[in-house]
MDTraj code that builds the backbone (N, CA, C; nanometers):
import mdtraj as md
import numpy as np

residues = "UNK UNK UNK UNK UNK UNK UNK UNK UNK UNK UNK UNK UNK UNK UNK UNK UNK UNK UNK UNK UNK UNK UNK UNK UNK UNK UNK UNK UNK UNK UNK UNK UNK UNK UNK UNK UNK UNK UNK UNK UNK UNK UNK UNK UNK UNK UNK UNK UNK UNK UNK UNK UNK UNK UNK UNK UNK UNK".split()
xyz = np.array([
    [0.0830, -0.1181, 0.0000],
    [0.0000, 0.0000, 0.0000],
    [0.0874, 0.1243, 0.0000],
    [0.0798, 0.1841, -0.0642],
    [0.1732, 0.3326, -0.1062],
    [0.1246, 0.3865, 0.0075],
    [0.2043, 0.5230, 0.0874],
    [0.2349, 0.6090, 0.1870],
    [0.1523, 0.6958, 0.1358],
    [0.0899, 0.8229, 0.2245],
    [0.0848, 1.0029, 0.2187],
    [0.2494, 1.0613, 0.2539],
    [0.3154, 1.0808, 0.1531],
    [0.3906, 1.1300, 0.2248],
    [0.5194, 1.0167, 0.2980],
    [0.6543, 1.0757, 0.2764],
    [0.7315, 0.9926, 0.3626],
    [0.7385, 1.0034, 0.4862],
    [0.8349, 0.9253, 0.5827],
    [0.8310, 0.9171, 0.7198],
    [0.9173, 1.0397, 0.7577],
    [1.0323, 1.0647, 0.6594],
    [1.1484, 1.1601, 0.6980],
    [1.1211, 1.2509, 0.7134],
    [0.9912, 1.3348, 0.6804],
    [0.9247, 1.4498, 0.6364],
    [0.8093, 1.4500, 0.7706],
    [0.8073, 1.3824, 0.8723],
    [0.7302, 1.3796, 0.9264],
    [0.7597, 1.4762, 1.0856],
    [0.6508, 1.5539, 1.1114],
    [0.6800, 1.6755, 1.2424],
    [0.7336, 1.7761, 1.1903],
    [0.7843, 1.7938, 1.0201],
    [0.8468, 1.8934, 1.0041],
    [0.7802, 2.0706, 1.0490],
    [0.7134, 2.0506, 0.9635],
    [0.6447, 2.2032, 0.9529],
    [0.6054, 2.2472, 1.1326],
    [0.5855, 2.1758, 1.2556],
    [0.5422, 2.1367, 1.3737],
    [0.6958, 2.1854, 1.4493],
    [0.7837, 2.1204, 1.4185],
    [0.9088, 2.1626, 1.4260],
    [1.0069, 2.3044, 1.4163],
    [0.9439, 2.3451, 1.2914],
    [0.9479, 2.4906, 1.2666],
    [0.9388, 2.6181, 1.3054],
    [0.7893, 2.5674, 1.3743],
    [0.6688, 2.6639, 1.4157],
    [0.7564, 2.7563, 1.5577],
    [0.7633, 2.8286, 1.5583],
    [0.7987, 2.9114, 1.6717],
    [0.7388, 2.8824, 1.8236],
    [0.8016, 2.8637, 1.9075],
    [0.7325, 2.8300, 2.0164],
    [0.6463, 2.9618, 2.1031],
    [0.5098, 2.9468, 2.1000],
    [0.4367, 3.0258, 2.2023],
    [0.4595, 3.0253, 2.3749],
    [0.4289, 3.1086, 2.4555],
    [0.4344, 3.0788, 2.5876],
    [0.3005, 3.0656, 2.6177],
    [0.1890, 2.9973, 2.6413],
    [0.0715, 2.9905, 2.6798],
    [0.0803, 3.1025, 2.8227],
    [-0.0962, 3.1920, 2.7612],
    [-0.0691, 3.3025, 2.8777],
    [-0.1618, 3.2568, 3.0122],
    [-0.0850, 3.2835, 3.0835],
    [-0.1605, 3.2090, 3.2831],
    [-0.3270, 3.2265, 3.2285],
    [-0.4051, 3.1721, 3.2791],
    [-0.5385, 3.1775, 3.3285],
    [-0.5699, 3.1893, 3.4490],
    [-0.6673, 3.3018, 3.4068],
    [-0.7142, 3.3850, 3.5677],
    [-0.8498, 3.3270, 3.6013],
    [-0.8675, 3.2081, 3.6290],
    [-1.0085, 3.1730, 3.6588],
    [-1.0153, 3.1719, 3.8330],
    [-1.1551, 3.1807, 3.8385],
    [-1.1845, 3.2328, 3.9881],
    [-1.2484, 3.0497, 4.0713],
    [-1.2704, 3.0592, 4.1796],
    [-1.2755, 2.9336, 4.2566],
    [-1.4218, 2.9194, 4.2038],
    [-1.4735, 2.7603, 4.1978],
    [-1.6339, 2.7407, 4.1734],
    [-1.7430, 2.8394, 4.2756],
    [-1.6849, 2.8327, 4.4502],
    [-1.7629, 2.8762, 4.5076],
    [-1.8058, 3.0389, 4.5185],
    [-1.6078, 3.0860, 4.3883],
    [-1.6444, 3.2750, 4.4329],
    [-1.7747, 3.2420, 4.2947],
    [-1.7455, 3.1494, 4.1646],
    [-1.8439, 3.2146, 4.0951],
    [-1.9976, 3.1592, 4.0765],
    [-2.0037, 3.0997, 4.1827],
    [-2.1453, 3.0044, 4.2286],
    [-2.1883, 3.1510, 4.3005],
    [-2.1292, 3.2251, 4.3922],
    [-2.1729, 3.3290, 4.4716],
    [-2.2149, 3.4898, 4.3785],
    [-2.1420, 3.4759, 4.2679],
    [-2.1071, 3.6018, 4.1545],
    [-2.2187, 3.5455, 4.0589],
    [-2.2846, 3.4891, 4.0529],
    [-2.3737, 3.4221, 3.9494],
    [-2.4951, 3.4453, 4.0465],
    [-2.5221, 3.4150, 4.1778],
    [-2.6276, 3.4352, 4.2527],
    [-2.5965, 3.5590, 4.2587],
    [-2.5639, 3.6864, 4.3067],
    [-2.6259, 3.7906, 4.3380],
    [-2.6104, 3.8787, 4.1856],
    [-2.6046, 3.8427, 4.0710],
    [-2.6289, 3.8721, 3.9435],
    [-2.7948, 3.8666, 3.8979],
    [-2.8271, 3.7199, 3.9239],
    [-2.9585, 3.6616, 3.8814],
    [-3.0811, 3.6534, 3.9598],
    [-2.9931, 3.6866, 4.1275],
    [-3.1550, 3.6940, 4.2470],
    [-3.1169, 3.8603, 4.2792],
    [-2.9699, 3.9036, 4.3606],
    [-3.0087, 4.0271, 4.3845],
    [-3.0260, 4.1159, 4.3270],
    [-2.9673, 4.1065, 4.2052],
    [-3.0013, 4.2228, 4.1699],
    [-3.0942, 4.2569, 4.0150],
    [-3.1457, 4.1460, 4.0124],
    [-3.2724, 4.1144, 3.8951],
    [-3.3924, 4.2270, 3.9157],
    [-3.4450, 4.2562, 3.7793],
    [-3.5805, 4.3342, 3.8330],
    [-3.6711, 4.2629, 3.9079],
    [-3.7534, 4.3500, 3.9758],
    [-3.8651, 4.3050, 4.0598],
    [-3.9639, 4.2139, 4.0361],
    [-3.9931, 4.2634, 3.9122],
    [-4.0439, 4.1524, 3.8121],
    [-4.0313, 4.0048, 3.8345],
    [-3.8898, 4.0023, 3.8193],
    [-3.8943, 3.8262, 3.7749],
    [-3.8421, 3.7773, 3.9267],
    [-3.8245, 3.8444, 4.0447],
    [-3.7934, 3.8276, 4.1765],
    [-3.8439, 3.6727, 4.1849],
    [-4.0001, 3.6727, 4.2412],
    [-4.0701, 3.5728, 4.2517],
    [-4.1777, 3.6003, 4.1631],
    [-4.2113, 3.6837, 4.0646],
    [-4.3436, 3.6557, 3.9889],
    [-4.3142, 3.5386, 3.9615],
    [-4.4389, 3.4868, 3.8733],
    [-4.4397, 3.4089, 3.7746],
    [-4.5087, 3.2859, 3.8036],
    [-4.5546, 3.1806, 3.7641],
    [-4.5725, 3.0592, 3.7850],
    [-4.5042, 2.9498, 3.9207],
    [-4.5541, 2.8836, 4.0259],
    [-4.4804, 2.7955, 4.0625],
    [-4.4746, 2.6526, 4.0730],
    [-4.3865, 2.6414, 4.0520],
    [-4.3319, 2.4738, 4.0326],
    [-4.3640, 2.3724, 4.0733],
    [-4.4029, 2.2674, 4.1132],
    [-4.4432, 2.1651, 4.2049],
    [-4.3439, 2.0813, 4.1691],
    [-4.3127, 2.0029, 4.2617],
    [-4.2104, 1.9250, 4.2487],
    [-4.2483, 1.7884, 4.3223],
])
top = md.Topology()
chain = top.add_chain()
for i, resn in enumerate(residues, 1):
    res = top.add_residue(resn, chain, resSeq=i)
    for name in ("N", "CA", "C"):
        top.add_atom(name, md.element.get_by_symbol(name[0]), res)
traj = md.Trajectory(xyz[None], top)
């Protein structure tokens, strides 16, 4: 079965490529943005959608 391409040629262009420094990630703890997500969506929501609306039965 004939090749794509030889083996010798292989990683080249990968090889080449200039190396990046991957930049830090600033992510915050689950619980700061479990807490930053609640007072987004309950405190400080219009009045409106506070508790109007339909309720649930469960």
């Amino acid at each position: 079965m004939p090749t794509h391409g030889s083996l010798t040629k292989a990683g080249k262009v990968r090889a080449q490529t200039p190396k990046i420094e991957p930049q830090p990630r600033t992510r915050i703890a689950p619980k700061q943005r479990t807490r930053s997500n609640y007072t987004k969506r309950i405190i400080h929501a219009p009045r409106d959608e506070r508790g109007g609306g339909r309720r649930q039965r469960f």
